[in-house]
Each structure stands twice: as C-alpha cells, then as structure tokens.
PAZAPA-4460 file (N, C-alpha, C; in steps of 0.05 Angstrom, whole numbers, plus 32768, in hexadecimal, padded with zeros to 4 digits):
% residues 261
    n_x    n_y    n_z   ca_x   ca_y   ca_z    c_x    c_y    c_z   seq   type   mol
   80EC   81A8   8326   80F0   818E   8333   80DB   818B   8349     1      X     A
   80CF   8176   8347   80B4   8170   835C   80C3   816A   8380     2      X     A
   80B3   816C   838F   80B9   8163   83A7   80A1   8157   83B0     3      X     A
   80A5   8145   83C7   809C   813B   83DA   80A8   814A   83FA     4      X     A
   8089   814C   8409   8094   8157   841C   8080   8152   843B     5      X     A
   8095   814C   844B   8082   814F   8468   8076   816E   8476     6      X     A
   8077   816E   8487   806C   818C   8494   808A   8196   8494     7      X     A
   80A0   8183   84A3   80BB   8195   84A7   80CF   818F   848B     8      X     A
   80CC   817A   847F   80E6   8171   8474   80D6   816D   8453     9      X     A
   80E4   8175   8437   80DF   8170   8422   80FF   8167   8414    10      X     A
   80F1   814C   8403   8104   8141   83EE   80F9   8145   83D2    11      X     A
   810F   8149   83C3   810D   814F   83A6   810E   812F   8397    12      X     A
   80FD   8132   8387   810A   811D   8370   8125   8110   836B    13      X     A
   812D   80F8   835E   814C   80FC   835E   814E   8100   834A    14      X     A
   8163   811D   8346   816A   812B   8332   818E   811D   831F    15      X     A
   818D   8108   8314   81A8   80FE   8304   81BB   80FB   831B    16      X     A
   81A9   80E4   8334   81B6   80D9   8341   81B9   80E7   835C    17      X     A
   81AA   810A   8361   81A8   811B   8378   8192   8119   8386    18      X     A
   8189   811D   83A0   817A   811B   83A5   8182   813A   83C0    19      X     A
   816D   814A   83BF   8165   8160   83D2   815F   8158   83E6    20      X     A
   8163   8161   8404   814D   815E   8414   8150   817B   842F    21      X     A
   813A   8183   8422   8130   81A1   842D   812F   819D   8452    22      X     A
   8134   81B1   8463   8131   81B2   8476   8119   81CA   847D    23      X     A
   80FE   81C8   8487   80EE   81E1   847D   80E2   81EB   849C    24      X     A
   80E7   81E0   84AF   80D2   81DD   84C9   80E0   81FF   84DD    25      X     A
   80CD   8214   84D0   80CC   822A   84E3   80C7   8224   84FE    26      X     A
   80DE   823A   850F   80E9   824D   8502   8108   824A   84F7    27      X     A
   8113   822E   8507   8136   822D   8505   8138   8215   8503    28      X     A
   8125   81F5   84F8   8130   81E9   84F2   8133   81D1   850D    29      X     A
   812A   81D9   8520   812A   81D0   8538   8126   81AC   8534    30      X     A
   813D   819A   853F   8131   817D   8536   8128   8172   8549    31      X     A
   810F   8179   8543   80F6   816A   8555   80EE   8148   8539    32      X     A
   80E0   8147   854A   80D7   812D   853C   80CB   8130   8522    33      X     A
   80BA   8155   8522   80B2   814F   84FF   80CB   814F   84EB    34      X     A
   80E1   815D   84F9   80F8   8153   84E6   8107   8136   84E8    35      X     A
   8107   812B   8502   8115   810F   84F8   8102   80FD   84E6    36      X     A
   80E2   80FD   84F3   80D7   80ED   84E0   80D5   80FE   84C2    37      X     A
   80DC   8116   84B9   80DB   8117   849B   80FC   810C   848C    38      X     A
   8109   810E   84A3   8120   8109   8494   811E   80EE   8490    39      X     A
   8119   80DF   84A7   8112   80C0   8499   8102   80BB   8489    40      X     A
   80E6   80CB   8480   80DA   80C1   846F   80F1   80C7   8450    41      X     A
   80F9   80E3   8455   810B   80E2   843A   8123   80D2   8434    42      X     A
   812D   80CA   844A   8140   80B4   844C   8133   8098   843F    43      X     A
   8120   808E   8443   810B   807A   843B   8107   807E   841B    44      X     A
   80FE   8090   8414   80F6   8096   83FB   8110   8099   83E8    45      X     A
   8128   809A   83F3   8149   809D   83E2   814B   8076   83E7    46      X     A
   814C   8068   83FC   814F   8053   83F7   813F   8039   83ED    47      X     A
   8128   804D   83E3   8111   803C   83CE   811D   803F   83B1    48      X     A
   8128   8059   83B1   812F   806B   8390   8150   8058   838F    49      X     A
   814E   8049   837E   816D   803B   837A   817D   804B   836D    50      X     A
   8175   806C   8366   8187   807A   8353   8195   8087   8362    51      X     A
   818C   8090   8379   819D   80A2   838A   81B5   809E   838C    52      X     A
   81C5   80AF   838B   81EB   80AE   8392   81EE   80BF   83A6    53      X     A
   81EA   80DE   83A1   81EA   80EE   83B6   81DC   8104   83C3    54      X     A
   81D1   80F9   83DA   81BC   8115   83EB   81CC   812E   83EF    55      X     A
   81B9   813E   83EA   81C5   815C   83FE   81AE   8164   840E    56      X     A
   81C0   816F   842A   81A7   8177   8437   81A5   8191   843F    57      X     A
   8196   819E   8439   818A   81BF   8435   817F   81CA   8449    58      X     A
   8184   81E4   844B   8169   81EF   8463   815E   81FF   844D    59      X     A
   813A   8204   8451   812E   8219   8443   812C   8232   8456    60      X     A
   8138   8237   8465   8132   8248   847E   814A   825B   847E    61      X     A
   814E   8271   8477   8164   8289   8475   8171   8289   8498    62      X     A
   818D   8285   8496   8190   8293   84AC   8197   826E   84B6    63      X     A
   818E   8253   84B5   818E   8245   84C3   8191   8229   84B3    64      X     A
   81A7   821E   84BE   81A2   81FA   84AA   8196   81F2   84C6    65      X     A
   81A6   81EA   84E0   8189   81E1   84F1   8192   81EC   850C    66      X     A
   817F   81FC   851F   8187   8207   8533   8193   81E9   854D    67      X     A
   8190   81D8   8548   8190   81C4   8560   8176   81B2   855F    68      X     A
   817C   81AB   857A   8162   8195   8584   814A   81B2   858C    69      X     A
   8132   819A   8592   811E   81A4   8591   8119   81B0   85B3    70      X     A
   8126   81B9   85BA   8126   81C3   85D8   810F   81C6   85DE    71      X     A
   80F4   81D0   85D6   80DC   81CC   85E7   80CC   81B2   85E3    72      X     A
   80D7   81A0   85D0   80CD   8189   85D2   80DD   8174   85F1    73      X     A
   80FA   817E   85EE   8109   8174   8602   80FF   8181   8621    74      X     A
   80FB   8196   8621   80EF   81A2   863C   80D2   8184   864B    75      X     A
   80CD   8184   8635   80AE   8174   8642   80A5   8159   8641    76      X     A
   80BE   814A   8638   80CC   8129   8644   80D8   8128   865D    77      X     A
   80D2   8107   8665   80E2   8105   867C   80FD   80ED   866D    78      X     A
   8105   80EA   867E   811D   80E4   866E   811F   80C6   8660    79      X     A
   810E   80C5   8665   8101   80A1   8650   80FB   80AA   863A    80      X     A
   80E9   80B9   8631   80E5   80CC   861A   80F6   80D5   8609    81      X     A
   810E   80E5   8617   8127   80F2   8614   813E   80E0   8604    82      X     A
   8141   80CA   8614   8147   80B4   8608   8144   80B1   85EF    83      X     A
   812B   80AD   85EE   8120   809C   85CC   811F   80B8   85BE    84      X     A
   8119   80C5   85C4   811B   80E5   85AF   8138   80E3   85A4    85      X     A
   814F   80DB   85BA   8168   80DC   85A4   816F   80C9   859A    86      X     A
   8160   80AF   859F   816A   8098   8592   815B   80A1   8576    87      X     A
   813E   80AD   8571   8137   80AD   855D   8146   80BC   8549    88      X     A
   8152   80D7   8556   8166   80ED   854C   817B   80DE   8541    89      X     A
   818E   80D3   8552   81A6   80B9   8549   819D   80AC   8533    90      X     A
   8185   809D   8535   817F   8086   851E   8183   8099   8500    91      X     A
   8174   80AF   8504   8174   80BE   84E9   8191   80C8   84E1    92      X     A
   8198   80D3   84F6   81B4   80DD   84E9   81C5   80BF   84E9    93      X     A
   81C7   80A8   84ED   81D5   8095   84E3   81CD   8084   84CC    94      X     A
   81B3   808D   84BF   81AB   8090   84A9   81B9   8095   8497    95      X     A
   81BA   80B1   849C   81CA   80BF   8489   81E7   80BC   8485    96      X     A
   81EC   80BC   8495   820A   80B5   849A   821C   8097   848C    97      X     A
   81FB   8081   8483   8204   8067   8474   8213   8075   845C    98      X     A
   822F   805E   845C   8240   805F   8444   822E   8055   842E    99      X     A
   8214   804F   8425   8206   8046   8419   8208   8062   83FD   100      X     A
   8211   8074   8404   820A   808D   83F7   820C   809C   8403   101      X     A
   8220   80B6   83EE   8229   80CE   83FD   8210   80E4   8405   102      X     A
   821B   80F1   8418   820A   810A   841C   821B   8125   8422   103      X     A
   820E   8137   8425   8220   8152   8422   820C   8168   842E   104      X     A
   8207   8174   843E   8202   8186   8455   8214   81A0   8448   105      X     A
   81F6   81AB   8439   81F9   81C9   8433   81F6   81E6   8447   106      X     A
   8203   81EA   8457   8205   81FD   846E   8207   8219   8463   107      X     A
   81EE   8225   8467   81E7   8242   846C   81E3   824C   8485   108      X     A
   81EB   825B   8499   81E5   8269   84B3   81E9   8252   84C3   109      X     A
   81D4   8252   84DA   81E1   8243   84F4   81D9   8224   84F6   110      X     A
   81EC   8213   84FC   81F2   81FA   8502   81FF   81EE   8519   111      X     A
   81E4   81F6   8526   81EA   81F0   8543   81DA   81DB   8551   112      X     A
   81E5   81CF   8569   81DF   81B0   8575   81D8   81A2   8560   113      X     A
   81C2   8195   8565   81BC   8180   854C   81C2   8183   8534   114      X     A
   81B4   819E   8524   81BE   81AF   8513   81DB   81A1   8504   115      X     A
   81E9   81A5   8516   820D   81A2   850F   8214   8175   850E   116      X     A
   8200   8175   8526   8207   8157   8523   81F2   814B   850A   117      X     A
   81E1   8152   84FE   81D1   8155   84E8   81ED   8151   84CE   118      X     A
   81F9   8169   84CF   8211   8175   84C1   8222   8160   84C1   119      X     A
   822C   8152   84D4   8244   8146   84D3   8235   8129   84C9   120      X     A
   8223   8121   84CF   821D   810D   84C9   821B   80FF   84A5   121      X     A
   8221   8114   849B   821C   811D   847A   8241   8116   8473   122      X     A
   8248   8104   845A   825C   80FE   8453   8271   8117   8453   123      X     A
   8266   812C   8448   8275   8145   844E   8263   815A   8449   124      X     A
   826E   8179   8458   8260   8193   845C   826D   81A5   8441   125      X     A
   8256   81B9   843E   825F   81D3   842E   8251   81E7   8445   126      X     A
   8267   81FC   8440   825B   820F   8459   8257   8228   844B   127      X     A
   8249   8239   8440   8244   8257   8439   825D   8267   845E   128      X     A
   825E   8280   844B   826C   828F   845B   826A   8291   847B   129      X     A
   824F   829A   8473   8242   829B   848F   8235   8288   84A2   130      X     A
   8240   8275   849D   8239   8262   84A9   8242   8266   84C7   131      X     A
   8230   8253   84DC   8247   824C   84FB   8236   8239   84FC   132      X     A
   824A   822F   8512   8243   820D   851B   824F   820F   8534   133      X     A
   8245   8202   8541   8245   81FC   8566   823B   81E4   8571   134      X     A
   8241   81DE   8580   8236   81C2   8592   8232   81D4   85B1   135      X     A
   821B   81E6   85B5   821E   81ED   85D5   8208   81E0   85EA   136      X     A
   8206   81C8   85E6   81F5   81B4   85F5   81FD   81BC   8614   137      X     A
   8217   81C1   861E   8223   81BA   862F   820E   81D8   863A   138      X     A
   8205   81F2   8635   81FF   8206   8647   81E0   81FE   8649   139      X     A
   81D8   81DE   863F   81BB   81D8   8647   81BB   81BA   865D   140      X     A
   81DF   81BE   8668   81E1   81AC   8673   81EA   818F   8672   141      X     A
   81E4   818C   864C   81E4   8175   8645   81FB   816E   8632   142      X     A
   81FA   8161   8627   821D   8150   860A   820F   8154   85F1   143      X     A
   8219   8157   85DD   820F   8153   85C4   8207   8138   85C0   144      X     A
   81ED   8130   85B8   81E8   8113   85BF   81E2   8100   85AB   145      X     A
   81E4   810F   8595   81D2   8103   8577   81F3   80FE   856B   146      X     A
   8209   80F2   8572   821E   80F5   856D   823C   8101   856D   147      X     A
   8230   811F   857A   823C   8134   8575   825E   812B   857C   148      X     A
   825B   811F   8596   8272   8119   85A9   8280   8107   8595   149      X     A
   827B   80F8   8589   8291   80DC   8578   8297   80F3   8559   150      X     A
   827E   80F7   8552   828B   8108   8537   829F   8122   8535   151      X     A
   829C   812B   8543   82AB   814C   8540   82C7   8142   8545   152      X     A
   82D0   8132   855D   82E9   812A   8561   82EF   8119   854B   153      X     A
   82EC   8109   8539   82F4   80FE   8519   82F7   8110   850D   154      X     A
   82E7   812B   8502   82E8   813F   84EC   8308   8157   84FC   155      X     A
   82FF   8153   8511   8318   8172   851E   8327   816C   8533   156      X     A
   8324   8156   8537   8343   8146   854B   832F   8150   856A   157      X     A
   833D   8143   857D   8337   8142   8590   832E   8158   85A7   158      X     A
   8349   8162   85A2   834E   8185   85B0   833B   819D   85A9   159      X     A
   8337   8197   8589   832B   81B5   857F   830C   81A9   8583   160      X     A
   8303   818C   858B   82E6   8188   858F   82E2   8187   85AD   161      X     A
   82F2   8183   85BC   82E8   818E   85DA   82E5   81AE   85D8   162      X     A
   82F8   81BB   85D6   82FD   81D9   85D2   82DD   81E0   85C7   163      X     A
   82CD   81D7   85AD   82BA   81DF   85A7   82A8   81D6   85B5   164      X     A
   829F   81BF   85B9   828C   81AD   85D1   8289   81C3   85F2   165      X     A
   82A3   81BF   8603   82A5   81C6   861F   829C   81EC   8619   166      X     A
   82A3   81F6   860B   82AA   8214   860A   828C   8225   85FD   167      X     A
   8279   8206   85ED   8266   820B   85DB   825D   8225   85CC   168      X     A
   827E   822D   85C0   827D   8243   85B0   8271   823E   859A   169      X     A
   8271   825C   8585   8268   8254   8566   8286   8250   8556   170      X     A
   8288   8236   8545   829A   8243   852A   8297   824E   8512   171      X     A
   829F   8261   8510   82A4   826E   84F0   82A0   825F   84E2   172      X     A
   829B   8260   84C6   82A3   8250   84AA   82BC   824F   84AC   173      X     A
   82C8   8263   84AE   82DF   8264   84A3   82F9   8253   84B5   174      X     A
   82F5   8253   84CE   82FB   824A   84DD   82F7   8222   84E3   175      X     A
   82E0   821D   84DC   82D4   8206   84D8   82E0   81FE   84C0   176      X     A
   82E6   8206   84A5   82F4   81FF   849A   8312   81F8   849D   177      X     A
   8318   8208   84A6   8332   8208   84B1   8342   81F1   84BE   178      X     A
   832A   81E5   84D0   8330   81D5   84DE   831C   81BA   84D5   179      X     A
   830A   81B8   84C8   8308   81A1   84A8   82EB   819A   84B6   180      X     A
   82E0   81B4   84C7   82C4   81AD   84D2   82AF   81A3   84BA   181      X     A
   82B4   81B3   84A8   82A9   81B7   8488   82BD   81BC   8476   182      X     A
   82B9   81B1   8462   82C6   81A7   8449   82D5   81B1   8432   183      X     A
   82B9   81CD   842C   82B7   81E0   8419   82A9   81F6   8426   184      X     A
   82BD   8218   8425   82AA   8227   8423   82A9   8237   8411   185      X     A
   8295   8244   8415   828A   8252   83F7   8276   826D   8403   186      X     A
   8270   8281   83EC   826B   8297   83F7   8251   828D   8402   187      X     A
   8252   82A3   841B   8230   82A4   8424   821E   82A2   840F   188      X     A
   8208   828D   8420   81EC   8293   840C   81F1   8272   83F1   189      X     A
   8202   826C   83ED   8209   825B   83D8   8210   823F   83DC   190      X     A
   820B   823B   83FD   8212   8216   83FE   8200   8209   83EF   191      X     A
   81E8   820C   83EC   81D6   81FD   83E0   81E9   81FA   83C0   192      X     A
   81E1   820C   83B0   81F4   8208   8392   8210   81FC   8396   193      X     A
   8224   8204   83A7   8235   81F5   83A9   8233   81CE   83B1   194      X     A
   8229   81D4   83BC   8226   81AC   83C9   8211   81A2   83B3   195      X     A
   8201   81BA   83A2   81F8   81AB   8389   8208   819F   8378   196      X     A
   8217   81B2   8370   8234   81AD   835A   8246   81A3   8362   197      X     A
   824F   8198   837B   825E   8182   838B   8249   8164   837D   198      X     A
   8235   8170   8387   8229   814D   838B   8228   8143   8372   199      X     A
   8220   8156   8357   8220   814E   833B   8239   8145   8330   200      X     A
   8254   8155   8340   8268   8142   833D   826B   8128   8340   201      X     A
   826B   8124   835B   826F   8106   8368   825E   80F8   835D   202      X     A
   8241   80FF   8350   8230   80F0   833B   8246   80DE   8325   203      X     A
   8259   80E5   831E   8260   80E6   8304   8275   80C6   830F   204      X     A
   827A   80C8   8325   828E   80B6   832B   8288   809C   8330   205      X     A
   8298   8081   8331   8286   8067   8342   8277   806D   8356   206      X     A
   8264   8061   835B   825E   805E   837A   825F   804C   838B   207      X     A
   825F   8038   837D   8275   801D   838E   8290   8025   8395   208      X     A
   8298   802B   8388   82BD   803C   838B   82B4   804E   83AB   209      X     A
   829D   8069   83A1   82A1   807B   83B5   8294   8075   83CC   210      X     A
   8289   8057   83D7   827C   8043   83E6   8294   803A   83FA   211      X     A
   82AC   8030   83E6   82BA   8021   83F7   82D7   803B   83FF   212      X     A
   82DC   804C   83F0   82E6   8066   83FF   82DC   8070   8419   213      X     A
   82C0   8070   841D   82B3   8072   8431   82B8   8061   8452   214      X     A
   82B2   8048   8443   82BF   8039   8458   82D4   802E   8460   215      X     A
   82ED   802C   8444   82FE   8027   8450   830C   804E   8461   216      X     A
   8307   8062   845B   8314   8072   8471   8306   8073   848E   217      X     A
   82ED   8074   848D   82E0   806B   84A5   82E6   804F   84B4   218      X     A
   82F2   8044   84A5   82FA   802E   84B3   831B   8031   84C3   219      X     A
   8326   8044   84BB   8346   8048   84BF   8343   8059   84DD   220      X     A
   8327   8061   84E6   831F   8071   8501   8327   8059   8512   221      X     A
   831F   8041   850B   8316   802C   852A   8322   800E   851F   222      X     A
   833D   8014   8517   8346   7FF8   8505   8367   8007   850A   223      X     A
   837C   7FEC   8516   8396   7FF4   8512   83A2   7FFA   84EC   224      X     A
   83B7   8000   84ED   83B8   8006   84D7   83C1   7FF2   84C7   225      X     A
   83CB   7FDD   84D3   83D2   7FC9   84BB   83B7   7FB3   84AE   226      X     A
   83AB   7FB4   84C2   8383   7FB0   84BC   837C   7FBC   84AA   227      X     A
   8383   7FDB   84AC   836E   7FF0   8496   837E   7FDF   847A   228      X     A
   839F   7FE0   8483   83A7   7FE2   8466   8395   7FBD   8455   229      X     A
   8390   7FAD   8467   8385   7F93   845A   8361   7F9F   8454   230      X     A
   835A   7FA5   845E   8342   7FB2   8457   833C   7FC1   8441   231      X     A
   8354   7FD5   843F   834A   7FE2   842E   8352   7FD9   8407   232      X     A
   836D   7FBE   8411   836E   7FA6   83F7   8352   7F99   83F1   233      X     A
   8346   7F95   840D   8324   7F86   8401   8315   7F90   83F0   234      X     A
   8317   7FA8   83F5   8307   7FBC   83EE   8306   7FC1   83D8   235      X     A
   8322   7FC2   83CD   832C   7FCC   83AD   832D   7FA9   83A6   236      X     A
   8330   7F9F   83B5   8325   7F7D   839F   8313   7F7C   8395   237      X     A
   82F9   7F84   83A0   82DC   7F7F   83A4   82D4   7F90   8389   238      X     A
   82DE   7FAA   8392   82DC   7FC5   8377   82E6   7FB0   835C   239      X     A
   82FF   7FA6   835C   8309   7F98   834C   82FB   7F7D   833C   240      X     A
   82EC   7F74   834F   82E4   7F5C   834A   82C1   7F57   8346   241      X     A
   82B0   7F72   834E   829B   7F77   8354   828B   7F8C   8352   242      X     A
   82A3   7FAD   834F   8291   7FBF   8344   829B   7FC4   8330   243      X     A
   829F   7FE4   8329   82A0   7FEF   8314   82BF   7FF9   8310   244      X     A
   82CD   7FEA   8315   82E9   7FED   830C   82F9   7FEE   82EF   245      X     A
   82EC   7FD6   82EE   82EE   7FCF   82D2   82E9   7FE3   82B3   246      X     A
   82D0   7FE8   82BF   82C3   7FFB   82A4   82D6   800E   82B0   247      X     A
   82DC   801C   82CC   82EE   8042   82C5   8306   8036   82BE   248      X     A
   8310   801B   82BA   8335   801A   82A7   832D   8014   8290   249      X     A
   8315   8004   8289   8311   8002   8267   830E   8020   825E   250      X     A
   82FA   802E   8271   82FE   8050   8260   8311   805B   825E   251      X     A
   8323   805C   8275   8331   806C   8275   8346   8068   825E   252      X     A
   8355   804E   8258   8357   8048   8242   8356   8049   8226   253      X     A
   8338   8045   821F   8327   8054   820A   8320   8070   8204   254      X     A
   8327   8082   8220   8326   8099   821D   830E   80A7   8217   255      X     A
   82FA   809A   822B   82E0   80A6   822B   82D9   809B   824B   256      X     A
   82C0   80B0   824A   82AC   80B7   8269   82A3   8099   8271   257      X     A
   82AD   808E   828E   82A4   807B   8290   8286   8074   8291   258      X     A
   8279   8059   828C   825D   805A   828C   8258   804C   82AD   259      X     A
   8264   805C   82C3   8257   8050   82DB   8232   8057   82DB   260      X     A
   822B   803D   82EB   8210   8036   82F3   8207   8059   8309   261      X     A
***
C-alpha cells in the first residue's frame, strides 16, 4: 500500500474504505506544528477521497502514540503565540473528531497531554496492553488545552477526570478500560491490527446510519432528554427517507449482504 507523507505525519491510500495515518516525528511524537500541519494535510487529502469511511491513527515510533505538546516549542512563545499554537492544535483535533467519519486511535505505549487529547478526539480508542495515558499539564502549571478538560469528563464521568487531570497520574490500559477511557484492549504491541479489523468492520456497515449514531449520542451530552428523544426521531426519518435504510430492510429480507455506498 503506497503512502503519502510529511516530515512528521504519513497517510496511506484508502484501503476498501480505510485510511492510515502514521504518526512518525522522533523521538515521542511531540505535537509541534510539523504534526498538526501533517495531520491536516492528511485530514485534507481523506476529505478530497469521497471513499473514506474510517481513519485510524497510528504511531510508527515503539514505546509512544504521542508524548504531549511540543514543550520546547512552547518554552519560546510569548503567550500570543501560545494562543494560536493551540488554537491550531484544537482546529486539528476537531477535525478529527467531525461526525463526518469515524476514527479510531490505535494506542501502543504512552499517551500523554496532547498525545491522549489526540486519542480522545478519535470516535473511539484501542489500547495494546501496555499502554498509559495521562493529562499532567497541571505539573507545567498549565490545563490540558487542546480539549483535554471537556473530553475526559464525557468518556469517565466527572470525578475519575479531575482525579486524573489534578493528581496528573498515568492510567493503565487496563484500568482506562475499565473506566471506558478506551474502548478495546488487546495484547501489547497489536492496537494497530486490532483498530485495523475494527475499522474493516464498521466498513461493512451504513455510513449515513453510523453518521447520525454519532450525532444523535453526542447530542444527548448538551440536550434535555425529551429533545434528544425528538432528535434522535429526525434522525431515523432522514435515514428513512434519505439514506440507506431502505436497501439494509430490502436485504435483510432477501437474505443477502447489504449493498451500502
């Protein structure tokens, strides 16, 4: 499979609706700008490709999906600079984060500061054994800023994301699972193949369907509940009246593989 690639960040071809995107910038991944601008260029190049359904995002670096922010780039801004460094950080990870198309954050070793808000920003995580994840912004003085603070409290409730934030410990895999930091774990060494064979799944399914799943539960965060429940009737009208509903009851019916787009 061919790639395209910046100095920090490489995307694969789309592979039957997958698309890769390598994390490569020695020594840990650090998101400085050659990684936000490669992630946007690969972000760019998935929303040119109308085939894409679902990204995964990789580290090529043993030991590391992404250590954090770029701390010696942050050392030598003043805080106008600092600013726009995380608005640029934010813009990319809310990129990713569009219900436009799933993503999935293959976690080998450490996923920490940005790293982890990188992580959450991805529809859902696979974590190898050895994984840990942390938010310890707080012993550089500062908040998790690329998100960290709104996401972790949605994935692990309120209590267990101060606890991780204020205390800026590591979590386990196993532990992070536990408490639904990440999704799937799987032995050390193997998120990558796992969130492969996830994503070739969810290939197989609508994506208009797994579009408005997306938004209508994200919508049940910041919407009373008798709202979500009218929302999430639109939703299945629209599916009904507009996507691919139709063809998965004619198959299912007929008793063959639906032919979603």
């Amino acid at each position: 499979m061919s790639e395209t690639a910046t100095p920090a960040v490489a995307w694969s071809d789309v592979d039957a609706g997958v698309m890769t995107i390598t994390l490569q910038r020695r020594p840990a991944n650090a998101l400085g700008l050659p990684i936000i601008d490669g992630l946007n260029a690969a972000l760019d190049a998935a929303d040119a490709d109308g085939s894409v359904k679902v990204i995964v995002v990789r580290s090529d670096i043993p030991g590391f999906f992404a250590a954090g922010a770029d701390i010696k780039h942050m050392s030598s801004v003043d805080a106008e600079s600092f600013t726009a460094y995380g608005d640029r950080l934010r813009g990319a990870l809310d990129r990713l984060a569009s219900a436009d198309r799933i993503s999935i954050a293959a976690v080998d070793g450490l996923a920490l500061g940005g790293g982890l808000e990188l992580a959450m920003a991805c529809t859902l995580r696979v974590g190898g054994a050895d994984a840990k994840f942390g938010l310890p912004e707080v012993k550089l003085g500062l908040i998790p800023g690329a998100g960290g603070t709104q996401r972790l409290p949605r994935l692990v409730g309120r209590g267990r994301a101060l606890d991780i934030m204020l205390s800026a410990r590591q979590v386990l895999a196993a532990e992070a699972h536990a408490i639904g930091l990440i999704d799937r774990l799987v032995d050390a060494g193997t998120a990558t193949d796992a969130a492969q064979a996830l994503a070739a799944e969810l290939c197989t399914m609508s994506l208009p369907a797994q579009r408005a799943v997306i938004r209508t539960v994200d919508a049940s965060f910041d919407t009373p509940l008798e709202e979500g429940f009218r929302f999430e009737v639109a939703q299945e009208q629209d599916l009904f009246e507009n996507g691919e509903a139709k063809e998965g009851i004619t198959a299912f019916l007929e008793k063959r593989a639906p032919r979603f787009s």
